[in-house]
C-alpha positions in Angstrom: -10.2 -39.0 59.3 -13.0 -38.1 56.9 -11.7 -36.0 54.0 -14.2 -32.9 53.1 -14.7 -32.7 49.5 -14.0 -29.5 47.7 -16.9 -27.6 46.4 -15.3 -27.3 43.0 -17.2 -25.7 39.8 -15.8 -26.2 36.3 -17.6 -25.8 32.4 -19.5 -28.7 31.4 -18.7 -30.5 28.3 -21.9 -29.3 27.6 -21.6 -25.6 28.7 -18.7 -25.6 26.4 -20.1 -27.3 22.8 -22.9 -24.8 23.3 -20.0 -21.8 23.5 -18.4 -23.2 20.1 -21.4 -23.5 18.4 -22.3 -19.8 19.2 -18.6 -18.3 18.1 -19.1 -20.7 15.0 -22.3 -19.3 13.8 -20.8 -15.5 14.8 -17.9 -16.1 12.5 -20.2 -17.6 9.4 -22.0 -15.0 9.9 -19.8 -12.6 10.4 -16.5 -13.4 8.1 -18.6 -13.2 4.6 -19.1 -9.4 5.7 -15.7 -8.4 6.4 -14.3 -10.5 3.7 -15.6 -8.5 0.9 -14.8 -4.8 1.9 -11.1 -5.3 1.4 -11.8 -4.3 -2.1 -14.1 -1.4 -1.0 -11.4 -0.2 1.5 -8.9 0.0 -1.4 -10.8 2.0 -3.6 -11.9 4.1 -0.8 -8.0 4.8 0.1 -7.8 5.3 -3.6 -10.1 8.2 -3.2 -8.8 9.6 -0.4 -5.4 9.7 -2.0 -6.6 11.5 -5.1 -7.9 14.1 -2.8 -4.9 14.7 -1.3 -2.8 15.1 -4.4 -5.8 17.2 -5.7 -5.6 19.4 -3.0 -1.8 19.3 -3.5 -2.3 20.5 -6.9 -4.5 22.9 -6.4 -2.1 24.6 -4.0 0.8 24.4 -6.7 -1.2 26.1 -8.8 -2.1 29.1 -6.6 1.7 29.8 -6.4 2.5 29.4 -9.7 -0.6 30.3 -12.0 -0.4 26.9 -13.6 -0.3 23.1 -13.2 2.6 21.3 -13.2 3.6 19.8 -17.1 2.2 16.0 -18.1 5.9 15.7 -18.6 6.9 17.0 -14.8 4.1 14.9 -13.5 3.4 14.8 -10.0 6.8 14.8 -9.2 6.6 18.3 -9.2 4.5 18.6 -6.1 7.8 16.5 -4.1 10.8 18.2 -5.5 10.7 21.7 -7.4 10.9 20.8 -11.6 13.0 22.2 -14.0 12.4 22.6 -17.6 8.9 24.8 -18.7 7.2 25.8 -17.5 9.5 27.0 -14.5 7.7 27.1 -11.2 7.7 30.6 -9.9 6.9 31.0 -6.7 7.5 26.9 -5.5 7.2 26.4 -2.4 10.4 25.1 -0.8 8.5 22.3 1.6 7.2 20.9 -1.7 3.2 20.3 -1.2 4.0 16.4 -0.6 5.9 14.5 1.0 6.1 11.7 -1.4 4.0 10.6 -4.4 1.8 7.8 -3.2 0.9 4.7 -5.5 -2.3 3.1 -5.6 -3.6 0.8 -3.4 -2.9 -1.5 -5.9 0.7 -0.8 -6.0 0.0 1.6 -9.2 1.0 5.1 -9.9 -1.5 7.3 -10.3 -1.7 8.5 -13.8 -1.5 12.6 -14.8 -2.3 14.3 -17.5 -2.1 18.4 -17.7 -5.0 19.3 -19.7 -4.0 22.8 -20.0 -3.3 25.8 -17.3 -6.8 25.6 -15.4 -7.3 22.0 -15.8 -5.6 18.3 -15.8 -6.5 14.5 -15.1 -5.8 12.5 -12.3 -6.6 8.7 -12.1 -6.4 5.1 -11.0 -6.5 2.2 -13.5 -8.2 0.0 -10.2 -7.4 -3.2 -9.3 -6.7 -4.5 -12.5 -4.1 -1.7 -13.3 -5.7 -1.6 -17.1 -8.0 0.8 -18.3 -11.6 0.3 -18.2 -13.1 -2.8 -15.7 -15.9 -2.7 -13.6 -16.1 -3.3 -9.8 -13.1 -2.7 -8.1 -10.8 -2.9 -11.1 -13.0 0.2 -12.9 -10.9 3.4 -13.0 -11.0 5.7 -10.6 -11.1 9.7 -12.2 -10.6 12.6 -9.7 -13.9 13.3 -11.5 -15.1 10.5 -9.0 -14.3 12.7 -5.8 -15.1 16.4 -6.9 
């Protein structure tokens, strides 16, 4: 009884060192790149958060003539304030849901600047004032 042998095809050692040197120079090529933009991400949420409250801000002050008080903060824009000035015409959906905090696990700071105008920033990574980078404050100035 002669025994046929099985035409049987399989990866070479060979075949497969050349495969993990490829994938190894893909990811040291590739890692340093994606590495770095965590930070970029965060203070591009940042950003997009600001607008959002900005927006929400804006539409608070369409219905009642002014911004809400340094001292209501943006609080104001989740559940309708008391104390002055009294929000006339607040709308009863609130203009957020919630007040988000940084991407840095921050509030965002507020300051009413008067009727027509306020502040609205980020301290950055660093949650202190000033910095460069990624921990350099972020000022709603930044997205207008």
């Amino acid at each position: 009884m002669t025994m046929k042998r099985r035409n049987q095809r399989g990866f070479t050692l060979i075949e497969i060192m050349v495969v993990m040197v490829i994938l190894g120079l893909l990811v040291a090529v590739v890692a340093p790149n994606i590495m770095g933009r965590s930070d970029q991400a965060k203070v591009t949420i940042a950003k997009t958060q600001m607008r959002n409250i900005a927006n929400a801000l804006d539409m608070y002050r369409l219905d009642n003539s002014h911004y809400p008080s340094t001292q209501q903060g943006l609080e104001a824009l989740v559940e309708r304030p008391s104390g002055s000035p009294e929000p006339s015409n607040w709308n009863p959906d609130g203009y957020l849901d919630s007040v988000p905090v940084d991407p840095w696990d921050n509030e965002y700071q507020y300051i009413n600047l008067g009727s027509s105008d306020y502040d609205l920033f980020s301290y950055g990574a660093d949650g202190n004032q000033g910095g460069e980078g990624d921990a350099a404050d972020i000022s709603v100035e930044d997205i207008k």
